[in-house]
DRENDO-1510 file (C-alpha; in Angstrom, 1 decimal, always signed):
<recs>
REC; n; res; u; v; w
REC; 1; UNK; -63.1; +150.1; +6.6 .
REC; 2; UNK; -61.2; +147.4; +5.3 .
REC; 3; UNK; -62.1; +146.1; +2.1 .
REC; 4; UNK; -61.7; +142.0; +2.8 .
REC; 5; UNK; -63.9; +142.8; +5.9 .
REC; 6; UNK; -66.7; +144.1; +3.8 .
REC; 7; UNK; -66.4; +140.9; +0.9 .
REC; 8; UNK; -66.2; +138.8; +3.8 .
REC; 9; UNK; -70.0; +139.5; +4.1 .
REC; 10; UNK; -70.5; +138.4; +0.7 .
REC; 11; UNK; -70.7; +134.9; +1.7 .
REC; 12; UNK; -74.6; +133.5; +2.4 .
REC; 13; UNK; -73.1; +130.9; +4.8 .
REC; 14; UNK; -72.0; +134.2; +7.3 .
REC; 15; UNK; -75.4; +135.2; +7.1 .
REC; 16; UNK; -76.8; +131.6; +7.6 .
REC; 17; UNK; -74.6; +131.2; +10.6 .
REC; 18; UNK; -76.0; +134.1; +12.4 .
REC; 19; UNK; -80.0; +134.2; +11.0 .
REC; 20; UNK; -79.3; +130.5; +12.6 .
REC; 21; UNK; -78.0; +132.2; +16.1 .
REC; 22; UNK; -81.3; +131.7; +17.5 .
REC; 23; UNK; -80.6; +133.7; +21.0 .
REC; 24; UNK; -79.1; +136.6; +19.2 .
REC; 25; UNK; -82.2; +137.0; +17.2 .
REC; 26; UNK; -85.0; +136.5; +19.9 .
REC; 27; UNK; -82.7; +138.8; +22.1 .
REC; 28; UNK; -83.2; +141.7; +19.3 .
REC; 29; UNK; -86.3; +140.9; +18.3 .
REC; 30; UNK; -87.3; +140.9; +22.2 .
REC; 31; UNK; -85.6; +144.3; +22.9 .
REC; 32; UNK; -87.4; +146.2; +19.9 .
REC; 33; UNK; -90.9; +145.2; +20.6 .
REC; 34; UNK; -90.5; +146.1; +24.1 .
REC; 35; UNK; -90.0; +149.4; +22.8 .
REC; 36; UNK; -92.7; +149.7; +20.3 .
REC; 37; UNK; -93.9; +152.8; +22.0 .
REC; 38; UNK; -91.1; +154.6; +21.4 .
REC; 39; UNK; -90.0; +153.0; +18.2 .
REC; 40; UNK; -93.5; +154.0; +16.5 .
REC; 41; UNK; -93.9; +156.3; +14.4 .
REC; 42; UNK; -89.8; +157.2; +14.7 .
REC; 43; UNK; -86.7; +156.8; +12.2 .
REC; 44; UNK; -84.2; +154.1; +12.8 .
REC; 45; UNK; -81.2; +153.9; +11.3 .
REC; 46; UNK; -79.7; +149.7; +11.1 .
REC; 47; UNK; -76.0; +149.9; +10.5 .
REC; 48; UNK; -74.2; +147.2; +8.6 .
REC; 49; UNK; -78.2; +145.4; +8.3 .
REC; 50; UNK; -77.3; +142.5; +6.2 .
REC; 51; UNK; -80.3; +140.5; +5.4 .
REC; 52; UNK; -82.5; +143.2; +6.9 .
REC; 53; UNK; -83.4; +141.3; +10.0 .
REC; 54; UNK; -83.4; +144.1; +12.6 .
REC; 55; UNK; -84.5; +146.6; +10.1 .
REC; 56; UNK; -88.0; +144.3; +9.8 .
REC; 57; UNK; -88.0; +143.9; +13.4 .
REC; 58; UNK; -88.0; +147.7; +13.8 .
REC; 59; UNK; -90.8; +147.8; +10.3 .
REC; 60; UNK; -92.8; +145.8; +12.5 .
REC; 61; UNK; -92.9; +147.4; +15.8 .
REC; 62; UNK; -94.2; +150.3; +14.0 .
REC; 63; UNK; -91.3; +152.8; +12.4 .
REC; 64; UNK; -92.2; +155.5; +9.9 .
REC; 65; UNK; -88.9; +155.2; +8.1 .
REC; 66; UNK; -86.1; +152.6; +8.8 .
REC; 67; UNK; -82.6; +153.1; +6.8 .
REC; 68; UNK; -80.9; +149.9; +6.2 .
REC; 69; UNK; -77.4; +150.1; +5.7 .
REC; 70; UNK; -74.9; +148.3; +4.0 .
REC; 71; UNK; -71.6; +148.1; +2.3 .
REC; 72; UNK; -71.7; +144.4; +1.0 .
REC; 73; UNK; -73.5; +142.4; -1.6 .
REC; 74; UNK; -75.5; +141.3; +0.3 .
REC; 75; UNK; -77.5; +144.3; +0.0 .
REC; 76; UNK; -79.6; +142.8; -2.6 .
REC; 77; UNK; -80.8; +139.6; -0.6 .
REC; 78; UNK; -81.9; +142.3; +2.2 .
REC; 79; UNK; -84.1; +144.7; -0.4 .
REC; 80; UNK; -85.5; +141.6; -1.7 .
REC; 81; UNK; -86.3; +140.0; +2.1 .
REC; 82; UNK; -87.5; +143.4; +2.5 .
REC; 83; UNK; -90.1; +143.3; -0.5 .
REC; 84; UNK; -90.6; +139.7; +0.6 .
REC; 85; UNK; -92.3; +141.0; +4.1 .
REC; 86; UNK; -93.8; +144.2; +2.0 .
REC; 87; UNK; -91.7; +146.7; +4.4 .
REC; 88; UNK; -90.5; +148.0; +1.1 .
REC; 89; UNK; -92.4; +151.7; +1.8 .
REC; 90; UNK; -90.6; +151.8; +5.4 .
REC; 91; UNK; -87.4; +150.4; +5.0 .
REC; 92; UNK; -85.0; +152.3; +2.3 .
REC; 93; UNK; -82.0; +150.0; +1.9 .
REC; 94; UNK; -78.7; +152.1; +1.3 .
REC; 95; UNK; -75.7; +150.1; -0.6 .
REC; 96; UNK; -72.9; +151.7; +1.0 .
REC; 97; UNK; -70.3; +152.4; +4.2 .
REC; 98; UNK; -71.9; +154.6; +6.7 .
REC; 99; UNK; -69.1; +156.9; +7.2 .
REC; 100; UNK; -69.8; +157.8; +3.3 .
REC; 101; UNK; -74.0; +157.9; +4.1 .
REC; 102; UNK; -76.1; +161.0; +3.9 .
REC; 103; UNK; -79.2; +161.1; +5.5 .
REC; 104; UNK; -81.9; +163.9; +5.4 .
REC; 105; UNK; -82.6; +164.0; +8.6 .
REC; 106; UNK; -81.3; +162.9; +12.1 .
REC; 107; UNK; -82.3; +159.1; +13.4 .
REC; 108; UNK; -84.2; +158.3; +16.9 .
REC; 109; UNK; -82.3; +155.2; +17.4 .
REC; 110; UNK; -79.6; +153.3; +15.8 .
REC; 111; UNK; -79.8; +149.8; +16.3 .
REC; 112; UNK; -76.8; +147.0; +15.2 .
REC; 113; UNK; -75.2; +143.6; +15.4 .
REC; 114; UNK; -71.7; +145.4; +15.8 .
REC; 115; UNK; -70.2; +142.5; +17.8 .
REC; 116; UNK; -67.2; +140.6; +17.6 .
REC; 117; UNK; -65.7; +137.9; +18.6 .
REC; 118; UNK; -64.5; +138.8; +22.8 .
REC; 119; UNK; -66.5; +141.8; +21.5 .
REC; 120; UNK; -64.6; +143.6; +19.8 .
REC; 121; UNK; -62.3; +142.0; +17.2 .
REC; 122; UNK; -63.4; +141.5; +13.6 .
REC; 123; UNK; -66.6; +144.0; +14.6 .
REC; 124; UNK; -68.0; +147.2; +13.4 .
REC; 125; UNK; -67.7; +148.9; +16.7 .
REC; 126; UNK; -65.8; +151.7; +15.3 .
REC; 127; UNK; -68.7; +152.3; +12.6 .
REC; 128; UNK; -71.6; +152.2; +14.8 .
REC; 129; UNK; -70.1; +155.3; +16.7 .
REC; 130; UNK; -69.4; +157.4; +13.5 .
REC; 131; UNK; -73.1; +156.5; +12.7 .
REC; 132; UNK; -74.1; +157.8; +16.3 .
REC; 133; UNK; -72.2; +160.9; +16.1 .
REC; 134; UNK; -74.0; +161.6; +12.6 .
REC; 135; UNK; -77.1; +161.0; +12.5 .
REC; 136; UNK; -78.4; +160.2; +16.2 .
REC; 137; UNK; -80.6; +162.5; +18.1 .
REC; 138; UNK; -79.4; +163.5; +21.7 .
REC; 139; UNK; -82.3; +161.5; +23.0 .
REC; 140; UNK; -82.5; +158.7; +20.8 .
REC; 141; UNK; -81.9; +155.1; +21.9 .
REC; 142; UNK; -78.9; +152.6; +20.8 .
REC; 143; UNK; -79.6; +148.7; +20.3 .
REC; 144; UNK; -77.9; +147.4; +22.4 .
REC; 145; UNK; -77.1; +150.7; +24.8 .
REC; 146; UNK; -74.3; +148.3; +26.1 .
REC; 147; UNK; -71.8; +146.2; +26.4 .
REC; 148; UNK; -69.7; +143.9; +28.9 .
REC; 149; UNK; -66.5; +141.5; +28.2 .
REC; 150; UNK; -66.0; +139.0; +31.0 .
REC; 151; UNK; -63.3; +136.8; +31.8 .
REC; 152; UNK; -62.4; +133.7; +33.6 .
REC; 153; UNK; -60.1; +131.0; +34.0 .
REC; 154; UNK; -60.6; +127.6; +33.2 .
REC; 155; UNK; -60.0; +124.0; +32.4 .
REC; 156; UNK; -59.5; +123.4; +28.7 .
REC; 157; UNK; -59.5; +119.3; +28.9 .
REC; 158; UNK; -59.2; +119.1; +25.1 .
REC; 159; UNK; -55.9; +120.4; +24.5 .
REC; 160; UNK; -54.1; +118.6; +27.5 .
REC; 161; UNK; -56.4; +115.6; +28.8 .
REC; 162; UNK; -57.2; +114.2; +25.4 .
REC; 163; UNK; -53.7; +113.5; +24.6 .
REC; 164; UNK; -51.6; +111.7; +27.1 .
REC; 165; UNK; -53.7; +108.6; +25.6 .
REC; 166; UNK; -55.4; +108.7; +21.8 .
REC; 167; UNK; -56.8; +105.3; +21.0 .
REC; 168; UNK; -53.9; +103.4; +23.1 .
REC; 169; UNK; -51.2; +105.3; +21.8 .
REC; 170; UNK; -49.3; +108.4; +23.9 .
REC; 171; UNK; -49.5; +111.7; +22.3 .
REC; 172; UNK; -48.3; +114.0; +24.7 .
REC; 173; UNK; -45.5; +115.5; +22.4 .
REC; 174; UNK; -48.3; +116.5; +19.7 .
REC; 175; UNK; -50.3; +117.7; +22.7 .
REC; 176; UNK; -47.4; +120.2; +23.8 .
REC; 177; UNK; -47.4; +121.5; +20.4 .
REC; 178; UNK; -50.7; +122.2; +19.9 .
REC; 179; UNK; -50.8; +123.8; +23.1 .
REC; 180; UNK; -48.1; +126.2; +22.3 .
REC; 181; UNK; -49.8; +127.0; +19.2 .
REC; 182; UNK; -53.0; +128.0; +20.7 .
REC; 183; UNK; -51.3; +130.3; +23.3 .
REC; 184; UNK; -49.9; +132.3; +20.4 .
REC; 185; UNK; -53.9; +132.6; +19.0 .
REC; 186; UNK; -57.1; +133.0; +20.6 .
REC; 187; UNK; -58.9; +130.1; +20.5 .
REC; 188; UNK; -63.0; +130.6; +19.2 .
REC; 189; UNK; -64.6; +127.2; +20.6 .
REC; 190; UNK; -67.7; +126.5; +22.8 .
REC; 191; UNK; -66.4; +126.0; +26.2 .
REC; 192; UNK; -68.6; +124.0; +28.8 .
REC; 193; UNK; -69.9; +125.5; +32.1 .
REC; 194; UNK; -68.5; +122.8; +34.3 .
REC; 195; UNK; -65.2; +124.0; +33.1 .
REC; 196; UNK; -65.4; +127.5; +34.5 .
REC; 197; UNK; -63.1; +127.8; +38.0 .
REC; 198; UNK; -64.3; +131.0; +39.5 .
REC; 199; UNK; -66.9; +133.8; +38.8 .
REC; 200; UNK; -66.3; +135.7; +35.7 .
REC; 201; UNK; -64.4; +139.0; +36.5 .
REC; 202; UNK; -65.7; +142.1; +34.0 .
REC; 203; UNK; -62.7; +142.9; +32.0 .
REC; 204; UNK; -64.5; +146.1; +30.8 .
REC; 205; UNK; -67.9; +147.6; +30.2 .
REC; 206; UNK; -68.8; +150.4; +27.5 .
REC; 207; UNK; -71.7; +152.7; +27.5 .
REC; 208; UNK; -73.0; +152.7; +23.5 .
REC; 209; UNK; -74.4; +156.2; +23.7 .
REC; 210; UNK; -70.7; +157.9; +25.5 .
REC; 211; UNK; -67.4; +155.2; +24.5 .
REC; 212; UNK; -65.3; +157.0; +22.1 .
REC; 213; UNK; -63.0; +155.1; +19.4 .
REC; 214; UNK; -59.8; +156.5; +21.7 .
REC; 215; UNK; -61.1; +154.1; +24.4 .
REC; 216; UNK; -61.1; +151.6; +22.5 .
REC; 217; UNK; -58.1; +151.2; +21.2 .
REC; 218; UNK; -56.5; +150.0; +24.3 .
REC; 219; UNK; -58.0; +148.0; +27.1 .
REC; 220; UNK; -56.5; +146.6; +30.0 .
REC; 221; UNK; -57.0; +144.9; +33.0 .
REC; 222; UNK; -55.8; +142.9; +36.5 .
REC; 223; UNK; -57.9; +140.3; +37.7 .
REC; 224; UNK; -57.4; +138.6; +41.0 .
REC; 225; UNK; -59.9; +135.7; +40.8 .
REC; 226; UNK; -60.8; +133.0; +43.5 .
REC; 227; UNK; -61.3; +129.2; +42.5 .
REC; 228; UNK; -64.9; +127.9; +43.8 .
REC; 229; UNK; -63.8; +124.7; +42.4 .
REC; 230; UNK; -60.7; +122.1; +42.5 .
REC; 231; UNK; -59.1; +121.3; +38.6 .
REC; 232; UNK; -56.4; +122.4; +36.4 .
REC; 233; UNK; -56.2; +125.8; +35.8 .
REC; 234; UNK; -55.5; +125.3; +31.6 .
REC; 235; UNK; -56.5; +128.8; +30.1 .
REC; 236; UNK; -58.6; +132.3; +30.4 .
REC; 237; UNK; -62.1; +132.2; +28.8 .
REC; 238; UNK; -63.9; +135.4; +27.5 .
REC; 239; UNK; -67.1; +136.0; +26.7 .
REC; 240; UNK; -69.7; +139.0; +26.6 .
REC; 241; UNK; -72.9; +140.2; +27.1 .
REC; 242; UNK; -75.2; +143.0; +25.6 .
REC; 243; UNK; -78.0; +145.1; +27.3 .
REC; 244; UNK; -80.9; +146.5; +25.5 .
REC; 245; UNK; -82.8; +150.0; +26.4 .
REC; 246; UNK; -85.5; +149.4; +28.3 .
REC; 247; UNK; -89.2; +150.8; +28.9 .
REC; 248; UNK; -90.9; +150.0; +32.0 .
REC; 249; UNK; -90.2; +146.7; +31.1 .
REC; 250; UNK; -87.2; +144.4; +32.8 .
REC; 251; UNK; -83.7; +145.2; +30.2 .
REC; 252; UNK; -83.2; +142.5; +28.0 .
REC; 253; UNK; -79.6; +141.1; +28.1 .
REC; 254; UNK; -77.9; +138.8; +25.1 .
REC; 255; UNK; -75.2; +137.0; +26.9 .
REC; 256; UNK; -72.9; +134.5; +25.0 .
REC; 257; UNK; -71.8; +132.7; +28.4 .
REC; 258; UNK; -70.5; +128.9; +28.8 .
REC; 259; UNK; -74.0; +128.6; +31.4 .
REC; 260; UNK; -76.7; +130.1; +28.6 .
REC; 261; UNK; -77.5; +129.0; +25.5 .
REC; 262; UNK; -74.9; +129.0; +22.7 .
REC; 263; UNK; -74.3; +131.4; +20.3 .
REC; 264; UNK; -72.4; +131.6; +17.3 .
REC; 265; UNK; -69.9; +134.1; +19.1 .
REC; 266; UNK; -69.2; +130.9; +21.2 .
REC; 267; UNK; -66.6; +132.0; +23.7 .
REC; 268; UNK; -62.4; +132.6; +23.4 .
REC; 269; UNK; -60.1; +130.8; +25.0 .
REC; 270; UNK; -56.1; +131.9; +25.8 .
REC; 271; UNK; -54.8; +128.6; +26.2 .
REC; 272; UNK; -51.6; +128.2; +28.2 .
REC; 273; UNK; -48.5; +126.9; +27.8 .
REC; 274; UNK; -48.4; +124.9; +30.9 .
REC; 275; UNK; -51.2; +123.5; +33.5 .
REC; 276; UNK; -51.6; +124.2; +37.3 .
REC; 277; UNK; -53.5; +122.7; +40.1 .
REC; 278; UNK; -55.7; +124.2; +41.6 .
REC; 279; UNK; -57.8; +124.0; +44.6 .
REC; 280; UNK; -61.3; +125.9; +46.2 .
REC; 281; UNK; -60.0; +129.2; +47.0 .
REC; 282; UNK; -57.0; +129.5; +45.4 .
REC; 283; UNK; -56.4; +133.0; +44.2 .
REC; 284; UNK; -55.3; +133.5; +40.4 .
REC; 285; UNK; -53.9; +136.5; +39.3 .
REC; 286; UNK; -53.4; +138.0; +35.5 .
REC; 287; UNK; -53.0; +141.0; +33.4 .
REC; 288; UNK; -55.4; +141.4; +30.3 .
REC; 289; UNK; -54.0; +143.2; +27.2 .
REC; 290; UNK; -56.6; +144.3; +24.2 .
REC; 291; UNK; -54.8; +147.0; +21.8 .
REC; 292; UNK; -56.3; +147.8; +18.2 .
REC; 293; UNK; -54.1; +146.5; +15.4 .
REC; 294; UNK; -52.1; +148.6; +13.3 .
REC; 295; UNK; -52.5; +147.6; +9.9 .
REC; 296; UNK; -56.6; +147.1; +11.1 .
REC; 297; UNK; -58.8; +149.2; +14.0 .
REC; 298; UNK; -61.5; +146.1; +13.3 .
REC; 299; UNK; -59.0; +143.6; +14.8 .
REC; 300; UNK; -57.0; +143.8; +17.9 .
REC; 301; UNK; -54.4; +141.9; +19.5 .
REC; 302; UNK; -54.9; +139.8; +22.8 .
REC; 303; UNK; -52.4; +139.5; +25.6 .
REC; 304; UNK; -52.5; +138.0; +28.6 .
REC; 305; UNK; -49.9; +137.8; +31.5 .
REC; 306; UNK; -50.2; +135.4; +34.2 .
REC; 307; UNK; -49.2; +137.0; +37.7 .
REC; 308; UNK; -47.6; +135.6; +41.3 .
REC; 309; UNK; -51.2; +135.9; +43.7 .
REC; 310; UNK; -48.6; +137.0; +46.3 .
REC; 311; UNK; -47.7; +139.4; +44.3 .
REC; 312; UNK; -50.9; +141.1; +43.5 .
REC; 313; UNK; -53.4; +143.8; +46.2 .
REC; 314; UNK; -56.1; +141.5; +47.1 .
REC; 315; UNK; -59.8; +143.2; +48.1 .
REC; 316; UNK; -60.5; +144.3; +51.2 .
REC; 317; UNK; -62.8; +140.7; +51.9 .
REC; 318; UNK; -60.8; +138.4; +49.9 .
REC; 319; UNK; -62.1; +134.8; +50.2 .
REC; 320; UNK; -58.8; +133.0; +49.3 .
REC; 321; UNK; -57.1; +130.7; +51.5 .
REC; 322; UNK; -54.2; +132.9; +51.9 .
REC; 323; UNK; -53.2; +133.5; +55.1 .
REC; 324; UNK; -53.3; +137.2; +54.9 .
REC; 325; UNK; -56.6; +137.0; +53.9 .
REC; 326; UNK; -58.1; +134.5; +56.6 .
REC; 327; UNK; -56.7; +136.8; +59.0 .
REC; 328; UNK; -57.8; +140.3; +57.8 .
REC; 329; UNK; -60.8; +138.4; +57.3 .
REC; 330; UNK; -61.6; +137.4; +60.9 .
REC; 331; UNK; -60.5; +141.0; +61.8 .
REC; 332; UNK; -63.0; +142.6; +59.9 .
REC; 333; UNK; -65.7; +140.2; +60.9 .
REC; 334; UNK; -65.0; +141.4; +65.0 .
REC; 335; UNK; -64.9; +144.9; +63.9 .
REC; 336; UNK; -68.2; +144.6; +62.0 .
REC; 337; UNK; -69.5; +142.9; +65.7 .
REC; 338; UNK; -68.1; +145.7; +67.7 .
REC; 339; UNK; -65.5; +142.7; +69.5 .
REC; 340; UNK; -62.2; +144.6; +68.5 .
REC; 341; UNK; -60.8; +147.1; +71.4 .
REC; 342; UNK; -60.5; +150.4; +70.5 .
REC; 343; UNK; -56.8; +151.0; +70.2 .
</recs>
């Protein structure tokens, strides 16, 4: 675990920003009292707990024992929240990395606020699964239980619209460069629905309680998306959701998408070099590159590759206005009808 990762949680004002992220704590809050029936009476284990908020959630849905882990400072602020809301005799809070925790017994669930931003960079992925292949019991629950990154493209009107004309004065040159800039870095900014081109494609989807930290260390993927919409085609946009365990009740989902309400994940945006015009149905193709970092596994390195459509294996039912598609199009439609002759 890197040590600037940990002091980084030292700071009140990360704390703030996410006791603050009101759908990331109803979404939590939501998912463990819908499963106060299995939560009672049982011991949790809250990785990297901060302030304690989950661990109190858990308190107060009934746990006999909740340890609250974690490596920062901030450990302090969370035993005395804990006293605060007089959990003390249920929650144990444990100043340490959990790779270096002992516990005297094994844990029915394991709940966290592992994620990063496009899920996994700067997050404590990695940790949650040491933590699960420790202490959790072959039928105990993980919050979330998982996990989905999604991508599409999209119109990014503030680094290309903005500038051809700033308060009556052309700044197209700056514009250029800031563009190029931003396609050498993800770009962490809330991105507006209206700006989405096509339906999101899922750029991968992990299972909490089987992913192992070799999958994770490299992720790729080719998308082949259609436009629903005309505009300029100006950048990819990420974004994920989790999924909680559920008990005959409907699974609770925390989604940081452009159409819900806004996190403080917000969403990433690969901005590109250069603009294209699009129209409905245009197919766009790219290649998505995540590897883990070197020098850190908590951050990884984002790639992507923008691909000729004509280029790329379309689905079977395509609905892009490519002529190859129309066609194979209408020809499944009459075989579906019965109207083709049997060759």
């Amino acid at each position: 675990m890197d040590s600037n990762y940990i002091e980084s949680y030292n700071d009140l004002q990360v704390h703030q920003l996410m006791l603050l992220d009101t759908p990331r704590n109803q979404a939590y809050r939501q998912a463990i009292l819908d499963n106060k029936d299995f939560i009672k009476g049982k011991i949790i284990l809250d990785v990297g707990c901060g302030t304690g908020i989950l661990s109190i959630y858990c308190a107060q849905a009934g746990a006999a024992k909740v340890y609250a882990v974690e490596a920062s400072s901030i450990y302090e602020v969370a035993k005395s929240i804990v006293k605060e809301n007089k959990f003390e005799n249920v929650i144990e809070v444990i100043h340490s990395k959990i790779e270096d925790v002992t516990l005297p017994s094994k844990v029915d669930a394991i709940v966290s606020e592992w994620m990063g931003f496009y899920l996994f960079h700067e997050g404590m992925l990695n940790s949650v699964l040491v933590a699960r292949e420790k202490f959790l019991k072959p039928e105990g629950l993980m919050f979330p239980e998982s996990a989905t990154l999604f991508a599409a493209p999209i119109s990014v009107p503030s680094y290309f619209e903005k500038w051809s004309e700033l308060d009556g004065i052309s700044m197209n040159t700056f514009g250029e460069k800031i563009r190029n800039e931003a396609s050498k870095k993800p770009v962490i900014s809330t991105v507006e629905a209206d700006c989405l081109l096509s339906d999101p494609e899922i750029v991968t989807w992990i299972d909490l309680k089987q992913v192992t930290q070799e999958e994770l260390k490299s992720i790729e993927a080719e998308h082949l998306v259609v436009c629903n919409k005309s505009g300029k085609y100006q950048g990819i946009c990420l974004w994920f959701s989790c999924t909680f365990p559920s008990q005959d009740t409907e699974p609770i989902t925390l989604s940081t998408s452009p159409e819900d309400s806004e996190t403080h994940w917000k969403q990433t945006t690969i901005v590109l070099p250069t603009e294209i015009e699009v129209e409905t149905g245009a197919p766009v193709a790219f290649k998505l590159s995540m590897k883990a970092s070197e020098d850190s596994y908590r951050k990884y390195n984002l790639e992507v590759t923008m691909q000729d459509p004509n280029e790329i294996q379309h689905p079977e039912y395509c609905p892009c206005y490519m002529t190859k598609c129309i066609v194979v199009r209408a020809m499944l439609d009459k075989y579906e009808k019965g109207d083709l002759e049997s060759a």
